[in-house]
C-alpha positions in Angstrom: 60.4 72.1 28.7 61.0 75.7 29.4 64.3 77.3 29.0 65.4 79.8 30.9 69.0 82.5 30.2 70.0 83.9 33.7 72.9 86.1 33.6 74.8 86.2 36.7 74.8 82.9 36.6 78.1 82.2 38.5 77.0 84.4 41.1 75.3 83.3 44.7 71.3 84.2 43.7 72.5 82.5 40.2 73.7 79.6 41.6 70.5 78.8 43.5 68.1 80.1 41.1 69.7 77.1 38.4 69.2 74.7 41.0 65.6 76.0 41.7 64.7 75.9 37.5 66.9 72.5 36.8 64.6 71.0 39.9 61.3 72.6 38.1 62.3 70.7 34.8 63.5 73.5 32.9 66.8 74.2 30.5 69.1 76.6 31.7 71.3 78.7 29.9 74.1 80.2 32.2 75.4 83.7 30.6 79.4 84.2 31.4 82.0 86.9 31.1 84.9 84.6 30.1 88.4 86.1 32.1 91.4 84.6 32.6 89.7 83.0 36.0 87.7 80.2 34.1 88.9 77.4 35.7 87.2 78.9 39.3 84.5 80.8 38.1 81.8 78.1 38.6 82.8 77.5 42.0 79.7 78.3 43.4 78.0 75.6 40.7 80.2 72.8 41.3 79.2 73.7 45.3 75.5 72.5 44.5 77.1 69.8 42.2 75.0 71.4 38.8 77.8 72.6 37.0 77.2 69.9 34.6 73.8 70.6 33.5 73.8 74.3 33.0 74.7 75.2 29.2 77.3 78.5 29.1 77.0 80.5 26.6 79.4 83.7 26.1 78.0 87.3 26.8 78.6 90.4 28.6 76.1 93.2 29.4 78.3 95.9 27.8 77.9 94.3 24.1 74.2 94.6 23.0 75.4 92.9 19.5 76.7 89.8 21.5 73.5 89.8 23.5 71.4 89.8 20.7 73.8 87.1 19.2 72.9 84.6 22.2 69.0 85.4 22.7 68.6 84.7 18.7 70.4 81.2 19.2 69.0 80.4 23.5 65.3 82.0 22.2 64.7 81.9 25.8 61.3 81.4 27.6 62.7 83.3 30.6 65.3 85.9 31.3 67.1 86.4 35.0 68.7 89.9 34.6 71.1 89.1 37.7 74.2 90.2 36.4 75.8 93.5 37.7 78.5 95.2 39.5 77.2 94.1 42.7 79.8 95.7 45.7 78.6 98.7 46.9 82.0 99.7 47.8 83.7 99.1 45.0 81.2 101.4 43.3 82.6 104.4 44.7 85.4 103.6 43.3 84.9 102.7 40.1 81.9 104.6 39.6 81.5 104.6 35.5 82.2 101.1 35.3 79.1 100.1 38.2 77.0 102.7 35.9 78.0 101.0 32.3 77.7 97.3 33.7 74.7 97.5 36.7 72.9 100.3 34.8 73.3 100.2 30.9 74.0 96.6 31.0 70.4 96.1 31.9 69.2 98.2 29.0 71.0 96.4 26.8 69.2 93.1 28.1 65.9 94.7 28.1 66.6 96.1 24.1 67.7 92.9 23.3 64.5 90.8 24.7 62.8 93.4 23.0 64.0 92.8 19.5 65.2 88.8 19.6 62.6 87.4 22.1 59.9 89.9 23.0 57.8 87.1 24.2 59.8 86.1 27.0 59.4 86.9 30.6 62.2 89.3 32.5 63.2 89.8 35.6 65.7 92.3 36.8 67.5 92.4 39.8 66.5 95.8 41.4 67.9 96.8 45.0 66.6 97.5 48.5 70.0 99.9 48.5 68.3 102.2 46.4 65.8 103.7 48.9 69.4 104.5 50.5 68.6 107.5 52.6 64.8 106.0 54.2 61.9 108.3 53.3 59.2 106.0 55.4 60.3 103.7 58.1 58.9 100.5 56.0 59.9 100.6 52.3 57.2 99.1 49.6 57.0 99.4 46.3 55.5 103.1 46.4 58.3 104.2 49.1 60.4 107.0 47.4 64.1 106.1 46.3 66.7 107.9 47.6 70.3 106.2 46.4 73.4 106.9 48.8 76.3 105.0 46.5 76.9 104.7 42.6 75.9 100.8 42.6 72.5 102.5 44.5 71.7 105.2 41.8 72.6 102.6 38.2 70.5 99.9 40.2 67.5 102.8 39.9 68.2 103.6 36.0 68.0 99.9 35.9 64.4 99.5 37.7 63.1 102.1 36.0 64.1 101.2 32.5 62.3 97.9 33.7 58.9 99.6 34.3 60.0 101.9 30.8 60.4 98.9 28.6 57.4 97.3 30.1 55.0 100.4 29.8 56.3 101.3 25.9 56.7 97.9 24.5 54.8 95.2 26.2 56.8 93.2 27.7 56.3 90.9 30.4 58.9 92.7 32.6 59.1 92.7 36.6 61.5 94.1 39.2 62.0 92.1 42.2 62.6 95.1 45.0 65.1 92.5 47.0 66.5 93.1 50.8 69.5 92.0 51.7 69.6 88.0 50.9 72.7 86.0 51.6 74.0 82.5 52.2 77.0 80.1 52.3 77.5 80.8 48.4 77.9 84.4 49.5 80.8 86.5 48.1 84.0 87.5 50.8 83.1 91.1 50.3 79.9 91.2 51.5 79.5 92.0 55.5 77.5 88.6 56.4 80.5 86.1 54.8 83.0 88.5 56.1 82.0 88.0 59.6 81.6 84.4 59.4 84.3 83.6 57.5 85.9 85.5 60.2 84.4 83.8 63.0 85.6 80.7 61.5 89.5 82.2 61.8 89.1 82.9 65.0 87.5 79.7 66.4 90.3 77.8 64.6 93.2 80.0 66.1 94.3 81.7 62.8 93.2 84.6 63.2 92.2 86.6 66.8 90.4 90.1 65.1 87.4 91.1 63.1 87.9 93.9 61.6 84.7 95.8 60.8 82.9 99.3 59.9 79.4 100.8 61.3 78.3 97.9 63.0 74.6 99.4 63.8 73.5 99.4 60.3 70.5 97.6 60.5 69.4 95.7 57.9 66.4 93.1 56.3 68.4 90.1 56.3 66.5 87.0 54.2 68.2 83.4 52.7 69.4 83.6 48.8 67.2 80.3 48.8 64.3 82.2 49.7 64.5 85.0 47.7 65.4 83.0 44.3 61.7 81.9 44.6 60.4 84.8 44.8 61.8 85.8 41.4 60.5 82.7 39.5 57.1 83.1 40.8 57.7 86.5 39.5 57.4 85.3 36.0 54.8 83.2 36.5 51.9 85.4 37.1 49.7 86.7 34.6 50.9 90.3 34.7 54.4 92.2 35.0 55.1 94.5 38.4 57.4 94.8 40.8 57.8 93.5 44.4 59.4 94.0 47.5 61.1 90.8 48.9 61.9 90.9 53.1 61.5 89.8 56.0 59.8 92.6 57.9 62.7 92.4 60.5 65.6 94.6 60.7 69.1 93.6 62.6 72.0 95.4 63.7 75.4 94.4 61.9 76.3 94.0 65.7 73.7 91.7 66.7 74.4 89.6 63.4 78.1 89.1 64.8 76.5 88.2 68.2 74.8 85.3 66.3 77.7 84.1 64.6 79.7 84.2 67.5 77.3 82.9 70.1 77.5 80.3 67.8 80.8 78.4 68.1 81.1 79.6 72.2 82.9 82.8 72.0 81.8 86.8 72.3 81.9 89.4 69.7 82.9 92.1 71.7 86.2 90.1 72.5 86.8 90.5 68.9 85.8 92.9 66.7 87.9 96.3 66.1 86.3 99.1 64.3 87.7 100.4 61.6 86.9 104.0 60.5 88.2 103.5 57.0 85.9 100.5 56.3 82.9 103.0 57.0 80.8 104.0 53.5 81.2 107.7 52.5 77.3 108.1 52.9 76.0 105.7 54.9 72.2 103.7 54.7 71.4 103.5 58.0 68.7 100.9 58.4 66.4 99.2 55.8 63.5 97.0 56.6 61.4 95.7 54.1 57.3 95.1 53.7 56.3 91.8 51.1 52.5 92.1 51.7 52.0 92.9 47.7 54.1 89.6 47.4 52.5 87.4 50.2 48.8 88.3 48.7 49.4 88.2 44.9 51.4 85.0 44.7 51.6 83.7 48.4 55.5 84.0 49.3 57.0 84.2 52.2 60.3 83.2 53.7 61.4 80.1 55.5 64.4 80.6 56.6 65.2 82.0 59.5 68.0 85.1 60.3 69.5 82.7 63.2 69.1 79.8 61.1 71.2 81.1 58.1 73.7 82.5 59.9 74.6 79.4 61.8 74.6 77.6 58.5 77.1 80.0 56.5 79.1 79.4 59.9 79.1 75.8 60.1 80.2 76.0 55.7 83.2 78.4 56.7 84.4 76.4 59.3 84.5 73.4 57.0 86.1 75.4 54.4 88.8 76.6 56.4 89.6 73.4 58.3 89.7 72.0 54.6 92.3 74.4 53.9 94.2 73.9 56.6 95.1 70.8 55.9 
């Protein structure tokens, strides 16, 4: 039985990555930052109904000691680096903490597989954000980064301390390049379950406005489900690299609210205000994504469908917010 130690465990790719490994046969370790919200932090667990067989163990990226701690005791077969400071927003404004936590947090994984469990296999969450500013109209994995946000830049110290540690010591190490990827276990900050969740409100009569920023950002939309795969056959091939995962289609924020509103009978239009103040201080434009290096070395590709994930994180909000309502 193979035993794998995500961190980020609570977190929407977490989630359905343990459901993905506990499916394969494997034991799975779940890394947490224990707060003062405990009692909801494994919402997104008890959602897929696996909270129960996922084994927590304490740890936080900032504490190399604590990490080295809990890969001594897991000794791990595979490590899921998907723990960060994940809200490119927020990163502007807390810019030291996204750097300590997203970017030296990953070091401190990487030093720590390297001296308890240098054997095991690591992935590490990297980010289509950092090509940020497009340098070619298709990203791969030889497009030139260009980070626009803090989250964007540690994200790159990250990726490339990935390829470091894997180049100086050995280790199986790969980066999974991954386009925007979301689902009903996505986070309320995020664009996607923002307009859903909105859509939701405003079907049901609580709510009769969207608020929203630059709605023609285009972007590589793909299903968490999807894109969790892609990692785990990561760390089963022969040799470390990294790998763009996308669909090779790029949508407008506007046209994604189209769908989501098309959806339950009403127009967008009718609804969404634009908000200058929700607008990023340096914007990514667009960002579309080529998996050919993915599709021909292990045979990925996705199965879901733009249309068909965004009616389904419509259909879970509604649900949701009738369940409240009662």
């Amino acid at each position: 039985m193979k035993r794998a130690l995500i961190t980020g465990v609570t977190g929407q790719d977490g989630a359905y990555l343990s459901e993905l490994l506990l499916g394969k046969g494997y034991e799975v370790y779940g890394m947490l930052r224990r707060s003062s919200s405990a009692d909801v932090v494994d919402a997104r667990l008890r959602w897929l109904g696996i909270e129960k067989h996922i084994r927590f163990v304490d740890g936080n990226l900032t504490d190399l000691s604590g990490l080295m701690r809990t890969f001594k005791e897991v000794k791990p077969d595979e490590v899921y680096n998907l723990a960060a400071q994940s809200f490119v927003k927020s990163s502007w404004q807390q810019p030291l903490l996204t750097g300590t936590v997203t970017g030296l947090g990953t070091a401190n994984v990487l030093e720590a597989v390297r001296l308890e469990c240098p054997t095991a296999r690591f992935y590490q969450a990297s980010s289509s954000e950092m090509y940020g500013l497009i340098q070619e109209p298709v990203q791969t994995e030889t497009t030139p980064f260009y980070p626009r946000s803090p989250y964007a830049a540690a994200k790159l110290y990250a990726h490339w301390m990935t390829v470091n540690y894997r180049e100086s010591f050995n280790l199986h190490a790969s980066s999974g390049i991954l386009f925007n990827h979301e689902s009903p276990l996505r986070g309320i900050e995020f664009v996607t379950r923002k307009v859903t969740d909105g859509v939701a409100r405003i079907k049901l009569g609580l709510e009769k406005e969207l608020r929203l920023g630059n709605i023609d950002a285009k972007r590589d939309w793909g299903h968490s489900k999807d894109y969790v795969r892609a990692m785990w056959m990561m760390l089963q091939q022969d040799e470390p690299d990294d790998y763009v995962i996308a669909t090779g289609r790029t949508t407008t924020v506007r046209d994604m609210c189209r769908i989501a509103f098309d959806h339950v009978g009403l127009k967008a239009e009718d609804h969404i205000v634009i908000c200058p103040d929700l607008f990023r201080p340096a914007e990514v434009d667009v960002l579309l994504g080529d998996s050919k290096k993915a599709r021909e070395k292990f045979g990925w590709v996705p199965e879901i469908g733009l249309e068909e994930m965004i009616r389904e994180m419509v259909d879970v909000d509604l649900q949701r917010v009738r369940r409240n309502m009662k």
